[in-house]
Each structure stands twice: as structure tokens, then as C-alpha cells.
N, C-alpha and C positions, 0 to 999 in steps of 0.2 A: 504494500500500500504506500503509495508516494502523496497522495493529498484524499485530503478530505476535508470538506467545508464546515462553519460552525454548526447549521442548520440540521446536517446531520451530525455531526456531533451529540448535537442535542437530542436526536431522535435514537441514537445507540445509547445515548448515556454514559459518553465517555467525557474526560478530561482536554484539557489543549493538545495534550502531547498526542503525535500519531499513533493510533492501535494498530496492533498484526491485523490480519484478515482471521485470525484464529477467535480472537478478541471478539470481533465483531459477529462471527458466527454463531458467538454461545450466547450470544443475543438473538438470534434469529430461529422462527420455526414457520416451517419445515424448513431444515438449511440446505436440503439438495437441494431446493430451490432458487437459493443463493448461490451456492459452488456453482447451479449449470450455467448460472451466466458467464463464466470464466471458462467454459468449455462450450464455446459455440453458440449456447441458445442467445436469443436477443431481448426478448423478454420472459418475464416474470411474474410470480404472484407472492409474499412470503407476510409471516407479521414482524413486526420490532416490538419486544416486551407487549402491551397490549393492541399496538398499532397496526393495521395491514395497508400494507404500500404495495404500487404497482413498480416495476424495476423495465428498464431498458439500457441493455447495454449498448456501447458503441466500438467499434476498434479503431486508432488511432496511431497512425505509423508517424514516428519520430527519429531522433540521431541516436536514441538508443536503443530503437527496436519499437515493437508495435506493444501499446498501453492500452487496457480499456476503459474506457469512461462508463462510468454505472450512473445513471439517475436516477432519483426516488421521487415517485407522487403519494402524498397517504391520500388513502381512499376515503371518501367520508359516501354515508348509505348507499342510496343503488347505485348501480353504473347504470351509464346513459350513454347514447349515441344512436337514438332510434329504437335500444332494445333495452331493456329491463330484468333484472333477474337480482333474487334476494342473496346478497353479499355474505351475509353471515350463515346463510344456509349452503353456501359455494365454500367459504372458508370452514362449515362445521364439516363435509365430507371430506374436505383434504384433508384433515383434523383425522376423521373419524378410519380414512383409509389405512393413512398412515400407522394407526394406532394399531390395525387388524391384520397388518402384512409385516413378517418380517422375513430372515433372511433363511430359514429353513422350511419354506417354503413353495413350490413346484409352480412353474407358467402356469398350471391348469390352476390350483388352487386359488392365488394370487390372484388368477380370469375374476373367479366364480367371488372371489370375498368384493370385489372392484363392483361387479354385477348388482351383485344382492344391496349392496350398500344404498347404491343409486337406486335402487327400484323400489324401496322405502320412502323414494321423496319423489318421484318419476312415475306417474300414467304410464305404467306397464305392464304384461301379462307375459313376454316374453324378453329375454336379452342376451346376445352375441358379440363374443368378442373374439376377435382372428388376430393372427402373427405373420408376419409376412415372414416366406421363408426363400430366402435368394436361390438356394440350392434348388429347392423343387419349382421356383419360378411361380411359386401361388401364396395363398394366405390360407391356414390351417387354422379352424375353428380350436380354438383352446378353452374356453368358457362357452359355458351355455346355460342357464336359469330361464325356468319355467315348461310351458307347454313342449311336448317331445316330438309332437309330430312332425316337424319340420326339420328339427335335428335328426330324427332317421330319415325324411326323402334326402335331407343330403348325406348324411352317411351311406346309403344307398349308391351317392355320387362321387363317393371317395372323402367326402367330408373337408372340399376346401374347393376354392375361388382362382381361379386364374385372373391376372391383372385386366379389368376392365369388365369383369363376368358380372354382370346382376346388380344391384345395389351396392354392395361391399364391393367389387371390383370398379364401378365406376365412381364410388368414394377414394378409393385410393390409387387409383388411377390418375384421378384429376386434383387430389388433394385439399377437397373442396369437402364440405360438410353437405348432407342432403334430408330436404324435409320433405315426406310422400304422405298426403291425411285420404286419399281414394282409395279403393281395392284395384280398380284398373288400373292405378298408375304403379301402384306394385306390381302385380302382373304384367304389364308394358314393359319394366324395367328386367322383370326376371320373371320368365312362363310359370316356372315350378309355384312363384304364389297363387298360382290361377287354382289351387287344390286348398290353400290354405283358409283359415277365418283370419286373416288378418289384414286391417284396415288403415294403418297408420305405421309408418314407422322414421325413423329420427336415426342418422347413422353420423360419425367424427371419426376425422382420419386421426388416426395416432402417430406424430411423428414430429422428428427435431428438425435441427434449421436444413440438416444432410439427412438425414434416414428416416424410411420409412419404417414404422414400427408395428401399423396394424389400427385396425379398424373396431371400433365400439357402436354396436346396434342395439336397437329399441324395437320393439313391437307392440302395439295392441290392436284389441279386438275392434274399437269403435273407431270410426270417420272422424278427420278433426282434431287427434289428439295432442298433437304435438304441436308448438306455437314456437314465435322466434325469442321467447323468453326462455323456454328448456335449452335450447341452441343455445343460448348465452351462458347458459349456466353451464351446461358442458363444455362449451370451448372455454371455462374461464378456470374449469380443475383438471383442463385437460393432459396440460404439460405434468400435475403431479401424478396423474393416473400413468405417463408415459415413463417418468422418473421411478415409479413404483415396478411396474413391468421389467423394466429397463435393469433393476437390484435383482429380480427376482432370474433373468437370463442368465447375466453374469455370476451368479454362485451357481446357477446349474451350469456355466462352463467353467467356471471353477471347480467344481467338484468334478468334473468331466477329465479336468487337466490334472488334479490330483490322482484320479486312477489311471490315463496315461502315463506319470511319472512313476507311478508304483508298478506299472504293467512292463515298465522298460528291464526290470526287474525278471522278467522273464524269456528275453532277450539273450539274457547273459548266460542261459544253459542250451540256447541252439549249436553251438561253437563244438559241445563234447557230443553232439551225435549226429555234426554235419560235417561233409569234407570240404563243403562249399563254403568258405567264408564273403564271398560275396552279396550269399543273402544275406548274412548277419547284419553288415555294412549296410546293405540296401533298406531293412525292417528298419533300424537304428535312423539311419537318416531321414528316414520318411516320416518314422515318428517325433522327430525334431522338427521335423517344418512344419508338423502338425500342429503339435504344442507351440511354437514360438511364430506362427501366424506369415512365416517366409514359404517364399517359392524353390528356394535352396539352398541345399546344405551338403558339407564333404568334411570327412575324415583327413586329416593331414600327420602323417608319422614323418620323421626322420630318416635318412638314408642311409646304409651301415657307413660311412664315416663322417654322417653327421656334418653337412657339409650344402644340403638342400633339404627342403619340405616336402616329398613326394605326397600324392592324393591316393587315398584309398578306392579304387574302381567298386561300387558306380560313387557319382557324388550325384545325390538326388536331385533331380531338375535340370540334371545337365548331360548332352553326348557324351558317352565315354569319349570317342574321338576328341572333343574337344577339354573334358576333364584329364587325358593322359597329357597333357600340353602344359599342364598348369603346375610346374616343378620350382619351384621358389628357392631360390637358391641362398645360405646364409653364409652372409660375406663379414667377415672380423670390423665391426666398426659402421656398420652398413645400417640406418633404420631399420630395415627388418630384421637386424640381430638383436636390436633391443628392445624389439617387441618379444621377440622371444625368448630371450634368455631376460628380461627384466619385469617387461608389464605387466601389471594383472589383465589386463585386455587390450582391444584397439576394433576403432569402428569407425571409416568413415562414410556421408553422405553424398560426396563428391571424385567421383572417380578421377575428373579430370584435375591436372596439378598436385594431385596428395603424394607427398615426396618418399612413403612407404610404396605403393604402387611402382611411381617410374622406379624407384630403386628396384624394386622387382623386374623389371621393364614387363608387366601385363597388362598394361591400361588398354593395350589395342585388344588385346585378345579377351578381356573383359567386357570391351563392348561391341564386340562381333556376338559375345555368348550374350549379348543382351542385360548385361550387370549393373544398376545404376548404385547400389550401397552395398557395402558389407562389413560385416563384425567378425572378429576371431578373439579367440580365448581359448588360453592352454590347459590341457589335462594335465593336472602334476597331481603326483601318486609316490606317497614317502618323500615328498619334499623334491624328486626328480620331475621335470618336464618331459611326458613321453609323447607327445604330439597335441594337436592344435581342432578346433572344432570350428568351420567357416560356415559361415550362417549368407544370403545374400538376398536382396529386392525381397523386402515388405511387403506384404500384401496392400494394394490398395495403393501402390505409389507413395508410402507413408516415408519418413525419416525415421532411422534408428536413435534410441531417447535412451537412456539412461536406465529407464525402466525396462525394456529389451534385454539388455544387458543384464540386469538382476533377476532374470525370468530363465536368462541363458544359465547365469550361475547356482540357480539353484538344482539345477539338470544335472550339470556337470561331473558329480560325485557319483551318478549310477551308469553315466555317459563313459565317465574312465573306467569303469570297473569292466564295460562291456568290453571296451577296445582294450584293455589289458586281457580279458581272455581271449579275445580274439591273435592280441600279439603271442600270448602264451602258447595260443592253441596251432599258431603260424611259426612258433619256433617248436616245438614239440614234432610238429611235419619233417623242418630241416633239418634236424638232430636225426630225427630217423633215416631219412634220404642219405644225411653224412656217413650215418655208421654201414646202414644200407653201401654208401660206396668205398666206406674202407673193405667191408668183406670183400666187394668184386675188386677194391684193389688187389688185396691180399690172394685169390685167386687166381690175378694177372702178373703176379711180382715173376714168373717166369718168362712172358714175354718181353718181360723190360731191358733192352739190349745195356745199356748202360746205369751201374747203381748212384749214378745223381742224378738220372730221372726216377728213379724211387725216391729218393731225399727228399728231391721238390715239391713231388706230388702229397708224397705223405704229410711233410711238413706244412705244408699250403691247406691242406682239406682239414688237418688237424687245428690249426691259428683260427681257419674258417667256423669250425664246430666250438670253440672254446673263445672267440670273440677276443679273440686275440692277438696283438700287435706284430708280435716276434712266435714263431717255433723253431724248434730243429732236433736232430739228433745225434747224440755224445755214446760214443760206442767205447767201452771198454781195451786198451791197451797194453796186452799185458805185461809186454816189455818193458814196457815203460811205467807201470802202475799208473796208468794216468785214465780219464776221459776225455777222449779228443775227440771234438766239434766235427760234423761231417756237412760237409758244403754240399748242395748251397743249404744256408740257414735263413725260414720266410722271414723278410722284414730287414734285414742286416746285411750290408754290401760282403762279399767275399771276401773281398781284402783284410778285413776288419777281423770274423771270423776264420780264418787260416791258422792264427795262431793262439786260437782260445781251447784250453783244455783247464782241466780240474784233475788235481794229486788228489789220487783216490782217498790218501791218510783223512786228508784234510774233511771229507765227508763218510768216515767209515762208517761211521752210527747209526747215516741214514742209507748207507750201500746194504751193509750187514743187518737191519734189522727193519725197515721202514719200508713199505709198499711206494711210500711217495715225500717228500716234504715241502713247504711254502712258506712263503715270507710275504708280508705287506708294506715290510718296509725294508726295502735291501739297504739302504746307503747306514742303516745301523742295526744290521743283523748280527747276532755274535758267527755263526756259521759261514756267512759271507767274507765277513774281516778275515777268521782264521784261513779261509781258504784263498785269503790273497787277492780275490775277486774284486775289490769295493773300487777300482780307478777301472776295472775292464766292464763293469756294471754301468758307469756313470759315461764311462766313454761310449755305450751300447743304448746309453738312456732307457735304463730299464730300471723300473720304483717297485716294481711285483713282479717275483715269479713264481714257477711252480716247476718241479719235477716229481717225475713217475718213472721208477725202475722199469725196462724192460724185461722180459722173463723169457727164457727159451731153455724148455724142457726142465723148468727150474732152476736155469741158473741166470744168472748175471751176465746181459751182455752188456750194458750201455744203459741211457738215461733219455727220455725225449722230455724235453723241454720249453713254456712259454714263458 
């Protein structure tokens, strides 16, 4: 709040000093009727402690972004402008709606308590109220109070209105409120009344400055009923009956999105009895664009040196063709290293100029794929970053807000768990496949004309299975009582290695009695030092190793080593 005049002042009951908007609220009822001015609507209806004011916002573009202006008229007895309608009997049903709807529950319910309420003050014998549903392209009767017979002929018809169908279609069609007091003008308007006894009816679109919301109908038996003073009265509680509707969608898509999030939950055991982890990926994504109201979404891992962002195939919403393209490469020093290795997220609105994009260089290729926003936030699990979750284009052509972003983090923790079994269950494949090709190695070691292409190969698929910098293998000497290095060694130039061996003395404990030994910290190992190792370790840049005796027919030949 940047200004407020003394007049109201006066009318909130505040002091000189500017109140919050928080302030000001817990002065006002119904206050969604105040908030929706800051959200679009243009007017309003609401009280100040016992006053009832009418409210018109305005929006107002300045040098520091667009402000809205709010004015207040208090209303004093009827309203006027050709139509009449009792004020306190308009404000006792907002009153009384409000009172009888809360946030557990159902569109139907919420219809039916809206219905009843009004038909206590309202010449009516029957009352309908529809939802308009974008998906099926019609409006779905949700409420109904009173006579049935015309709720079964149209349940008969599937129980809903295409835009422009009948009275409730060309209510909300033309967004225009409609009063019918003849039986043939019902009938004219929609055949199906030609069977009914009803002679009057009184129907109000329901809907804000952008959406349509649905239609609220009247019916009764007699000619005449409905005058342009009901009309007034219902268009003047209309906006809180839509405000009311409106709480009652949003927790059933809330609770809708809470068993989404707990369903993703089940996700996470497709991986142990599929070989395909594609669908995994694909269920996973799909269910995120669901939940977070986007057209697309992709898995982003790491490459084995860590070095680019590759995309997990499919990324929901997009060609693979066009998803295998999208390799992000992380450069030392580069914005997109330090979205990754530092942010807790990153999201922009504007593809073109964002200096994380060209540093990417995708901007062309983001909007070939049609890309106009996107957000990413990393999966970190035990404190490690194991890849990144990209979210892209809002539904609706919207901007990604802040709240997006906190809609995406609360995902995240069942989102890693999946793609952690998913990686688990994609190393667990290669491990196999590896040992898999050590045997047909081991099978093939007679066709190998030369024993440093054994060395190589061994060495190379062993560093591969054990994610490993360096391997190789130190064969026993026994002349020499030594273990001499067999070239080539994965990871370490030859030269280097040629003249690296280990005096058996210096490790007999672990020759003589030990399957294997490891260190985590070589430059201050006591077994390293003794063995003279600690300048050929650091000249090798090696901080960890590990060996594993080799065994043949039980004895000692050598040692392979990362």
C-alpha cells in the first residue's frame, strides 16, 4: 500500500500512518472480496466494520511498474439506476453463503448450499447451477434443487450444455444475464421445455473479468415471475457466489495435486520390474507437467565426466529428435556452472538475451522447439547434485512466478528418489553388461595376439565398472621380490608408469593375509609412506586407491589396481 487518503482512513479506522493491506483486511468482510480486486476483478461489493461500500479498481502503469487504484462509495439503502433491489437482503446472502460453504466441501455441494440459500428469498420451485468445463467444451450441471423432472430429461442428454445450447448456453455464450416470464419463450429458447410446467425463468453468467465460471438458473411454475429487481439482486452477490465456487474448485484441485504427489510414489517401483526405463522417465514427466500446469518437462543427468547436462529420452512435450540436441554443456566459470553447482534454482521469462541460454548457445534451438520460458532446479540427494529437473511454456502463455517455483520444490524430494532408482537401476544394467564382458573377455584372452592388449582392455573395462580414474595391473616378480606395473596403465601416460613397482616387504600384510586393501587418503597413509610410494602417488595425482590380490589356482600372482 503506497497511499491512502484520510477519508478512508476514516472509514478503516486506522491512524495517519500507512497500514499493510493485511491491516486493512481484518477490517473487511467478506475479504475475498477485497483481495479479488488485486487479482483482476474491477469491481466489488464488501462491508468496512458496519459499512458496505461498493469498490472499483483501476490499473495504473507508472516508472515503477503498474499500481492499482481502488475507490470506495459507501452505499447508503437501495441501489438505483433504473433497478431496485433490497441491499441488506443482497448483503444478508453473501453473509449467509459465506457462513455455509467452507473449504471441505465438493463443487456439487457448495452448487446445492448456493441454490437453497437463494430460493428462501427467490420465487422459485426449481434451481441450476452448471460449471463450465474447457476440457469437454460444455457446462456440467453441478447443483440442482427442487422438481426432478427436468434434471432426468437432461440426464437422459448426458447432463450438460454445449456453449450456446438453450438458455444456459446462450447465457454464457453471450455473457449476458436472461429474463424468460412465457412458457413459449422457454420453449423457443430450448425445445426440451416444451414437456416441462415451467413458466419463468431468471438465469446469470458466473464469471470474472477473464473466465468463465458457469451459469446460475431459476425456475418456476407461474408466468411473470421474475422482474428486473431479482436480476439486480443477483448480479449484485454474484461475484461472491463466483468467489465461493471458485475456493470450492481449487481444494478439489488441490487435493487432486496432493494425491498426484503421493501417486508419484508409485513410480518409483516400475524401474525393478521394467527393462525399459524410458517409460519410467516418460510416466514421471508427464506427471510433472500435470501437476505444475507446463507443456514440458525433461530429466537432465550428468555425463560420466561431468562435463555436460545430457537429457533423459523422452522429455515430455518435446521430439526426441529435437530433445537429443539439447546437451548443455558445463564450462568452469561459465553461468550455467553456477546454476549448477551453486543455485537453489533458475527460471527465466525471456529466452531472448538471458546470458545462461547464449552461454548455452540454445536460444535458436529453443525456439525452433517453440520454448518461450523455462525453470530448472537440481535434484540433490545426501547433499550431492545428481541432475536437474526443466520445466518449460506455462500453460496459458503465463510467466513463471515465484510460486511455480515453490510448487516445483515441493515435488522434488519424491522427483529425486525416482530418478535415483532409475540411475541405480541404469547402473545395476552396466555392472552387469561389464562383468557380462569381463567373462567373454576372459574367454577371448587366447585370441589376444599380444599381452598389452589384454592390459588395456582389462584395465579400461575395469576403471569403466568401478568409476574410476586410473586402473592397471602389478604382476608379481619374483626375482626381484617386487610388483611391477604392466603397461599400459588406464589413465596414466606410459612413461610415467614404466618404472612404478612396489617391494613386496613393504606390503606383506596385505600380500600375505588380505583379499584387498584401500586408502582414502594416500598422501598420509602409514602403508603408502612405508612403501616409499607418497612422491610417485602425488606425481600420479592419485588421493584414493584400492587394491585387490589377484589369485591363480590360489596363489599370488600380482595386484590390479585403481
Amino acid at each position: 500500500l503506497v497511499h491512502i487518503n484520510h477519508r478512508a482512513q476514516q472509514l478503516f479506522g486506522t491512524d495517519d500512518v500507512i497500514p499493510s493491506l493485511e491491516h486493512l483486511a481484518r477490517h473487511v468482510h467478506p475479504v475475498e472480496n477485497f483481495f479479488a480486486l488485486l487479482n483482476q476483478t474491477t469491481e466489488s461489493t464488501f462491508q468496512i466494520h458496519d459499512r458496505w461500500v461498493s469498490a472499483t479498481a483501476n490499473t495504473i502503469p507508472t516508472l515503477n511498474g503498474q499500481q492499482i487504484a481502488i475507490t470506495l462509495q459507501e452505499i447508503h439503502g437501495n441501489n438505483t439506476e433504473n433497478t431496485q433491489y433490497d441491499l441488506s437482503l443482497a448483503m444478508t446472502l453473501v453473509q449467509q453463503v459465506g457462513d455455509l460453504t467452507h473449504t471441505s466441501m465438493t463443487i456439487e455441494q457448495t452448487s446445492n448450499v448456493i441454490i437453497e440459500t437463494l430460493m428462501r428469498h427467490l420465487p422459485a420451485v426449481v434451481g441450476e447451477l452448471c460449471i463450465w468445463n474447457a476440457q469437454l467444451d460444455a457446462l456440467i450441471q453441478r447443483g440442482w434443487v427442487g422438481d426432478a423432472s427436468y434434471l432426468i430429461a437432461m440426464a437422459e442428454r448426458g447432463g450438460q450444455y454445449t456453449m450456446g445450447e438453450g438458455i444456459v448456453g446462450w447465457v454464457a455464450q453471450q455473457r449476458q444475464p436472461l429474463i424468460l416470464n412465457q412458457h413459449n419463450e422457454l420453449a423457443e429458447m430450448h425445445p426440451i421445455m416444451q414437456k416441462m410446467d415451467y413458466h419463468s425463468t431468471i438465469t446469470i453468467p458466473l464469471h470474472t473479468s477473464t473466465q468463465l465460471l458457469g451459469t446460475l438458473s431459476f425456475y418456476h411454475t407461474e408466468s411473470n415471475s421474475y422482474q428486473s429487481e431479482h436480476l439486480a439482486l443477483l448480479q449484485a452477490i454474484s461475484h461472491s457466489l463466483t468467489t465461493a465456487l471458485q475456493k470450492a474448485q481449487h481444494n478439489i484441485r488441490q487435493e487432486e495435486r496432493i494425491r498426484e504427489i503421493a501417486s508419484l510414489h508409485d513410480i518409483v517401483e516400475k524401474p525393478r520390474s521394467s527393462d525399459d526405463t524410458r517409460l519410467i522417465i516418460d510416466l514421471l514427466t508427464q506427471r510433472i507437467t500435470r501437476l505444475l500446469n507446463v507443456d514440458l518437462c525433461g530429466i537432465f543427468m550428468p555425463n560420466d565426466n561431468r562435463t555436460a547436462m545430457v537429457p533423459e529420452i523422452p522429455c515430455y512435450g518435446l521430439p526426441d529428435s529435437i530433445a537429443r540436441l539439447l546437451i548443455l554443456p558445463l564450462v568452469d566459470g561459465s553461468p550455467q556452472n553456477d546454476v549448477w553447482e551453486v543455485q537453489p534454482y533458475w527460471f527465466t521469462n525471456k529466452i531472448d538475451g538471458d546470458p545462461v541460454l547464449e552461454s548455452l548457445g540454445v536460444v535458436s534451438l529453443l525456439k525452433i522447439a517453440g520454448i518461450h520460458n523455462i525453470a530448472l532446479m537440481p535434484m540433490i540427494l545426501g547433499g550431492e547434485r545428481i541432475g536437474f529437473v526443466a520445466i518449460g511454456n506455462k500453460k496459458g502463455d503465463y510467466n513463471f512466478t515465484p510460486h511455480d517455483i515453490q510448487n516445483l520444490q515441493i515435488l522434488m524430494a519424491q522427483v529425486t528418489i525416482v530418478v535415483e532408482n532409475v540411475r541405480l537401476y541404469q547402473r545395476e544394467n552396466q555392472i552387469n553388461k561389464e562383468l557380462i564382458g569381463l567373462r567373454e573377455m576372459t574367454q577371448s584372452i587366447g585370441l589376444i595376439n599380444h599381452e598389452t592388449e589384454f592390459f588395456a582392455e582389462i584395465s579400461e573395462r575395469v576403471a569403466r565398472l568401478m568409476q574410476s580414474e586410473v586402473c592397471g595391473i602389478l604382476l608379481m616378480d619374483d626375482s626381484r621380490q617386487r610388483l611391477v606395473a604392466q603397461i599400459p596403465f588406464y589413465g596414466i601416460n606410459d612413461d610415467k608408469v614404466a618404472n612404478y613397482s612396489i617391494d613386496i616387504a613393504s606390503v606383506y600384510d596385505i600380500w600375505s593375509s588380505s583379499n584387498y586393501w584401500y586408502t582414502n587418503q594416500v598422501s598420509r597413509d602409514i602403508t603408502v609412506v612405508s612403501a616409499g610410494l607418497e612422491e610417485l602417488a602425488k606425481d600420479f595425482g592419485i588421493h584414493k586407491t584400492l587394491m585387490a590380490i589377484i589369485l591363480v589356482d590360489d596363489q599370488q600372482v600380482g595386484l590390479i589396481q585403481v
